[in-house]
C-alpha positions as CSV (number, residue, x, y, z in Angstrom):
1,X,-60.2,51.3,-88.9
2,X,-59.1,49.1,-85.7
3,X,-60.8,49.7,-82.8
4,X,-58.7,50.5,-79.1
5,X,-59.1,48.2,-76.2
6,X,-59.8,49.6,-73.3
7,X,-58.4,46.7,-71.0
8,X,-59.2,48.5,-67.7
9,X,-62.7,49.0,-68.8
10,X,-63.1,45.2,-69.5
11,X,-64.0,43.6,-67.0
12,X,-62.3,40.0,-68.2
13,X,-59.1,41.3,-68.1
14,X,-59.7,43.0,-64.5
15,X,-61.4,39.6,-62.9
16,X,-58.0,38.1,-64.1
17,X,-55.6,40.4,-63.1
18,X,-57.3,40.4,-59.7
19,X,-56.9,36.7,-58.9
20,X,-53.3,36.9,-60.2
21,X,-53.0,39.2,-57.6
22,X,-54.8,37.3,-55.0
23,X,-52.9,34.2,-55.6
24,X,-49.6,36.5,-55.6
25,X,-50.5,37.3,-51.9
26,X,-51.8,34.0,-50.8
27,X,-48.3,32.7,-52.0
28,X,-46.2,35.1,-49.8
29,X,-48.0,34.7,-46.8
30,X,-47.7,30.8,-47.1
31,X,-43.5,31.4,-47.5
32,X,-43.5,33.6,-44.4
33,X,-45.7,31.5,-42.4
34,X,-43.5,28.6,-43.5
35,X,-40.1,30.0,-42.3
36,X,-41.7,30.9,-38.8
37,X,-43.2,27.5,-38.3
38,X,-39.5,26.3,-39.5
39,X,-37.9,28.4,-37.0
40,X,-39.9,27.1,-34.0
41,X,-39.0,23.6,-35.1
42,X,-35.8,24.3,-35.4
43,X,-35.4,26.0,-32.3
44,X,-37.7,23.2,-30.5
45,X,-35.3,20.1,-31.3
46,X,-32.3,21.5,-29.9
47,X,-30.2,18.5,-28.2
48,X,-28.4,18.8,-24.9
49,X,-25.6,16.7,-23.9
50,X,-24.2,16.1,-20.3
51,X,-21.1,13.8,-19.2
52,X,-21.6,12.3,-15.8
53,X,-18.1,10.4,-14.0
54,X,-18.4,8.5,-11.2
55,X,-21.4,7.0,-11.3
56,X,-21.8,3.6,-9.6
57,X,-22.3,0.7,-10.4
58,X,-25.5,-1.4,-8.9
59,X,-24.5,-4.8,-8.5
60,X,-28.2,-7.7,-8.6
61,X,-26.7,-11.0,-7.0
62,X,-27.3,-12.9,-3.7
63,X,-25.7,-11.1,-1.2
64,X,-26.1,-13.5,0.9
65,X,-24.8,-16.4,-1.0
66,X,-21.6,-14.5,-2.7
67,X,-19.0,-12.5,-2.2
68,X,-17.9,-10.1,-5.2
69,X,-14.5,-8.4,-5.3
70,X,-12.2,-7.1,-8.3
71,X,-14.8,-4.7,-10.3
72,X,-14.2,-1.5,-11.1
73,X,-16.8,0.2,-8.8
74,X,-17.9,3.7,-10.9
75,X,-18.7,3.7,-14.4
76,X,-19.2,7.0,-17.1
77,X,-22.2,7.9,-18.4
78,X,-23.4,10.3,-21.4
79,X,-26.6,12.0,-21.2
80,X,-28.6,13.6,-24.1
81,X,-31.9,14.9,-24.4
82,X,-34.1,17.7,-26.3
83,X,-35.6,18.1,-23.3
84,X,-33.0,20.5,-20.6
85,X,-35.3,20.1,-17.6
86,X,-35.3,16.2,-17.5
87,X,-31.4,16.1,-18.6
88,X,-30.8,18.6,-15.3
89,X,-32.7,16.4,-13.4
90,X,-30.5,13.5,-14.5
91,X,-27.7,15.0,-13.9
92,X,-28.4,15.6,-10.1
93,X,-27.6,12.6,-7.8
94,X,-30.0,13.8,-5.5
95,X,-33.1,13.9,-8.3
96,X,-31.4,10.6,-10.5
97,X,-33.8,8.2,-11.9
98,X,-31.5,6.0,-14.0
99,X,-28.8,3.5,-12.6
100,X,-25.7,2.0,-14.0
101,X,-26.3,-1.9,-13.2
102,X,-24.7,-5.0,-13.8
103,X,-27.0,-7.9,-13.6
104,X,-24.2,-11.1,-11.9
105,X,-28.2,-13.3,-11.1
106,X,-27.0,-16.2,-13.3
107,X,-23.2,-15.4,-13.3
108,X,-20.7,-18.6,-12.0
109,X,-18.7,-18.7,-9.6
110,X,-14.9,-17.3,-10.7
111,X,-14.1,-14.2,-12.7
112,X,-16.4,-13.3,-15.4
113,X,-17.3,-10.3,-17.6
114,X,-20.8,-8.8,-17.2
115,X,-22.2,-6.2,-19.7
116,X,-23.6,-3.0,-17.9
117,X,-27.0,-1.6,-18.6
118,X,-28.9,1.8,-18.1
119,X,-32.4,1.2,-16.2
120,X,-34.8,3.5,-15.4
121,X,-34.0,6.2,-17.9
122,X,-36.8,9.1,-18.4
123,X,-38.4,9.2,-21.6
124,X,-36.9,12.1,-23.6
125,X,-33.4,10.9,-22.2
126,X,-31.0,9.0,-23.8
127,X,-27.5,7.6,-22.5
128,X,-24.5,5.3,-23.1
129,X,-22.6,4.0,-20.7
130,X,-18.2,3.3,-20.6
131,X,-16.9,0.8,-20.1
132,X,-19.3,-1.4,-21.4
133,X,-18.7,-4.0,-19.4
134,X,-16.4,-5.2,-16.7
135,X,-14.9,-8.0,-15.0
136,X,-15.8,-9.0,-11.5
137,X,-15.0,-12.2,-9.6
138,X,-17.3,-13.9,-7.4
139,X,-17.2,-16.7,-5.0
140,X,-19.0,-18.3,-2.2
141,X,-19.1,-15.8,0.6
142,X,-17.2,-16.8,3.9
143,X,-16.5,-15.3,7.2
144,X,-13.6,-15.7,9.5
145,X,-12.0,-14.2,12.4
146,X,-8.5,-13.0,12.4
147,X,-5.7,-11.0,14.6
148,X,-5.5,-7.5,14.1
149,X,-2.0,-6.8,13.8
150,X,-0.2,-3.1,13.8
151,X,2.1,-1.8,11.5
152,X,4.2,1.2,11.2
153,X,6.3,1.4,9.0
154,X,10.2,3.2,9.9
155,X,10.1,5.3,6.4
156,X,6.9,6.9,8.7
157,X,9.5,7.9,11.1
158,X,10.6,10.7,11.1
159,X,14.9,10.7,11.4
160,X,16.1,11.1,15.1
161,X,13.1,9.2,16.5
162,X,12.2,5.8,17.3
163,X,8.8,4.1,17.8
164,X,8.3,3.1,21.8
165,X,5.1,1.5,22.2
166,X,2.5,0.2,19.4
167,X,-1.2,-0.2,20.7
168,X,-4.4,-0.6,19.0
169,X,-7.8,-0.8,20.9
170,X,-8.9,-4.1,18.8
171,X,-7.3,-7.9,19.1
172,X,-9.4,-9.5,16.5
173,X,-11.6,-8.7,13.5
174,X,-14.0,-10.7,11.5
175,X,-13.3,-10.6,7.7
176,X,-15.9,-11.1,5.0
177,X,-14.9,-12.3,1.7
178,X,-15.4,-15.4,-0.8
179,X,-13.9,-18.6,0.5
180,X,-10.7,-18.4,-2.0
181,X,-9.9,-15.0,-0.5
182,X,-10.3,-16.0,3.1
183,X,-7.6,-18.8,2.7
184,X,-5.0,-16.4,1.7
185,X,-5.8,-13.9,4.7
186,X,-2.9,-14.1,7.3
187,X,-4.2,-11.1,9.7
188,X,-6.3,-8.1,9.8
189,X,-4.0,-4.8,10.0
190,X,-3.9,-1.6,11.7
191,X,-1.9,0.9,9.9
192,X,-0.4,4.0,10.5
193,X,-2.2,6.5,7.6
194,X,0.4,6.9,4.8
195,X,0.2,10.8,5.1
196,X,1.8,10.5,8.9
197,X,5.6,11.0,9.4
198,X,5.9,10.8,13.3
199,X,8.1,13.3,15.2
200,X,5.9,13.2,18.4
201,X,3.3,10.5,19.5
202,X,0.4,9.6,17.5
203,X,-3.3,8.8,18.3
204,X,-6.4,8.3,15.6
205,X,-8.6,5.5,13.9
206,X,-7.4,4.0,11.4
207,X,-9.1,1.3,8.8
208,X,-8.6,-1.8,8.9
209,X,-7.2,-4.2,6.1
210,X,-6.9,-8.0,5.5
211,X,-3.6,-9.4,4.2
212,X,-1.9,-12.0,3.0
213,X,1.9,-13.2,4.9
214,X,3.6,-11.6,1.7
215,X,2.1,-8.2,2.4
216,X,-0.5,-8.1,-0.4
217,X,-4.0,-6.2,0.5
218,X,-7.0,-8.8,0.1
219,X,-10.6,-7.7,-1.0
220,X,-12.9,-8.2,2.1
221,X,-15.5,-6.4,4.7
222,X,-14.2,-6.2,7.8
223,X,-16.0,-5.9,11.0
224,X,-15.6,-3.6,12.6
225,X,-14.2,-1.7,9.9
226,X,-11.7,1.1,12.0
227,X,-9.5,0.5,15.1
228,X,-7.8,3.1,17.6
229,X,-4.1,3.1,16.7
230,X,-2.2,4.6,19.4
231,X,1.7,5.1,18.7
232,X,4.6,6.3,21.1
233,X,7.8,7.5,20.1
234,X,11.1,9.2,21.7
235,X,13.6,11.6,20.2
236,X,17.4,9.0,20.2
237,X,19.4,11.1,22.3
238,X,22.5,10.5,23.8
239,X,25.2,11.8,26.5
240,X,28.8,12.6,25.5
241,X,32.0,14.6,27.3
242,X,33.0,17.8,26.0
243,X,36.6,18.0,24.9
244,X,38.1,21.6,24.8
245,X,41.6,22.0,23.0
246,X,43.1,25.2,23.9
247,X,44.9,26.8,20.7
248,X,47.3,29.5,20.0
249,X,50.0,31.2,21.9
250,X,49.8,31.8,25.3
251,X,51.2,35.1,26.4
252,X,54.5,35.1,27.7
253,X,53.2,37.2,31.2
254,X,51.7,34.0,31.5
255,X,53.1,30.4,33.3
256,X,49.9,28.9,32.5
257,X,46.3,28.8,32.1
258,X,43.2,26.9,33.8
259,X,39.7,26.5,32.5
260,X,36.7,25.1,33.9
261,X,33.3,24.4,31.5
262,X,30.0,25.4,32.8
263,X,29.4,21.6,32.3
264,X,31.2,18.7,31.2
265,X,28.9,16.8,29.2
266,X,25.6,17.8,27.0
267,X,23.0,15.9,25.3
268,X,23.0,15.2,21.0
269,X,19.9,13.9,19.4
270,X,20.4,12.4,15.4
271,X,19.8,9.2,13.4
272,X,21.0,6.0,15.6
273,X,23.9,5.7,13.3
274,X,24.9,9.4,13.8
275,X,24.6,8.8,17.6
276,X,27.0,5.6,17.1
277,X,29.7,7.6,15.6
278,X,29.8,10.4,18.2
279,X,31.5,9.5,21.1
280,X,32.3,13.3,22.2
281,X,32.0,16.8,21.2
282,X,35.3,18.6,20.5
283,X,35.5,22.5,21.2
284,X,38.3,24.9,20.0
285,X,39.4,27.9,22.1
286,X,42.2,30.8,21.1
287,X,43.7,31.6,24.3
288,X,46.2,34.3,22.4
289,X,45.0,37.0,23.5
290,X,44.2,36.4,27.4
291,X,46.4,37.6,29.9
292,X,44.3,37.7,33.1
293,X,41.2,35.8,34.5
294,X,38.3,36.2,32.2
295,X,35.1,33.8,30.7
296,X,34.5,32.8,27.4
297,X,31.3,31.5,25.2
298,X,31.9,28.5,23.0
299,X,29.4,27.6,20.4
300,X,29.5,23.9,20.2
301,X,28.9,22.2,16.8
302,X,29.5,18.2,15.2
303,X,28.3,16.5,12.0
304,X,25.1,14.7,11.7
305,X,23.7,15.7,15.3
306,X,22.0,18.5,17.2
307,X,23.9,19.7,20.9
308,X,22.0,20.3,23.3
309,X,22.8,23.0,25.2
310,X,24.6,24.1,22.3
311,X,26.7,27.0,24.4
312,X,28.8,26.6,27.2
313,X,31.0,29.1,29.5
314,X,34.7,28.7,29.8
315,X,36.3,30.0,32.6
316,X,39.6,31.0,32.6
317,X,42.4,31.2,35.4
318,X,45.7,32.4,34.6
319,X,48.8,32.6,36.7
320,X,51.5,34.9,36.2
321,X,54.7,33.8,36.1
């Protein structure tokens, strides 16, 4: 006859269901501690990104020696980092440790392209700059003196009004550029702001800009940099006669009929070519229906021109025949 195992009497089979057990646990806490320590990595290497515009560009030559113009002056910038606090303070001007500069220390004379670079970034912070480079030209620096010159332009002007007097407080200005520059400079100008349209005198500083005899804005610093533009100007008026036509039919109580105007001329203001082709204001009365002394208001009108006073009083004398 067979015997029965009893296997949870024998202690073999219950040391080795025991460590199966063990080793079961040991497993799952390992998995579970292994997707928490995941998480936290995870969460940990995040990356932040920030796009900064505007940002300028530090020029390293001999300012004293040079003279740089035609460069784009602000450059872009893209900003990453795992780490938000340093990336914020990147993003502030105020806080900035990094600078967009392009090195011009061994660059010749003429236009040339210069790479830019990113110094100074934190650790932690990474960044690319746009453009990569840019073109600059630069020349021997010069200084000359020049006339300042005013200019307002008559598209500034509003129509009906003409410019009396031009005055600014500055007769000369000192330019700064490279020599090349300074050879094409015909004066230093004091212009009306672009956003004026005068209907009434005008007073402000204005900058100040070097140009060439065709017109063209040169690249310079100009000292001093603003001038007091002061500008006068008059509304184009005019005097002309009144002519009054008398229309309809007179009444036949009537021999005839007198008037007199409150005045015989008045004053129009327009466009000088307006003015030119009005040499009188004519006025239409209907004298149908008056058969004794009375006074009438005419409202004077013409093309292309305001009338001042634009009413006058008729009077009317009648005689009887």
């Amino acid at each position: 006859m067979r015997k029965k195992i009893d296997f949870l009497s024998n202690k073999g089979w219950l040391i080795l269901i025991s460590f199966f057990l063990a080793l079961l646990l040991f497993l799952t806490a390992t998995v579970n501690t292994t997707n928490k320590v995941g998480t936290q990595i995870s969460g940990a290497t995040e990356t932040y990104t920030h796009t900064l515009t505007n940002v300028p560009i530090d020029l390293k030559y001999d300012n004293d020696k040079y003279f740089v113009s035609g460069y784009s002056y602000e450059a872009k910038v893209y900003l990453s980092s795992v780490n938000r606090v340093k990336l914020d303070s990147e993003i502030n001007s105020d806080t900035r440790q990094f600078k967009v500069v392009a090195d011009l220390s061994n660059v010749k004379t003429g236009t040339q392209t210069v790479k830019l670079k990113i110094t100074n970034l934190p650790s932690d912070v990474t960044a690319t700059v746009e453009p990569k480079a840019i073109s600059v030209t630069i020349g021997k620096k010069k200084t000359k003196t020049f006339d300042v010159v005013t200019n307002v332009p008559s598209s500034q002007v509003a129509e009906g009004y003409e410019v009396t007097n031009v005055e600014t407080s500055l007769k000369t200005a000192k330019v700064t550029s490279d020599e090349s520059i300074i050879s094409r400079i015909d004066h230093v100008e004091a212009s009306l702001p672009e956003d004026e349209v005068l209907t009434g005198d005008y007073s402000g500083k204005v900058n100040l800009q070097a140009v060439a005899k065709d017109g063209t804005v040169l690249a310079g610093i100009i000292s001093p940099s603003k001038a007091k533009l002061s500008v006068s100007v008059t509304k184009l008026t005019k005097q002309v006669p009144i002519k009054l036509n008398l229309t309809g039919t007179m009444s036949d109580s009537l021999s005839k009929i007198d008037y007199k105007l409150s005045q015989d001329t008045v004053t129009i203001s327009g466009s000088k070519e307006a003015l030119d082709a009005t040499s009188e204001i004519t006025a239409n009365l209907d004298i149908s229906h008056i058969t004794k002394d009375t006074s009438k208001t005419i409202t004077l009108s013409a093309d292309k021109v305001t009338i001042t006073p634009a009413l006058v009083t008729v009077q009317l004398t009648t005689t009887k025949k």
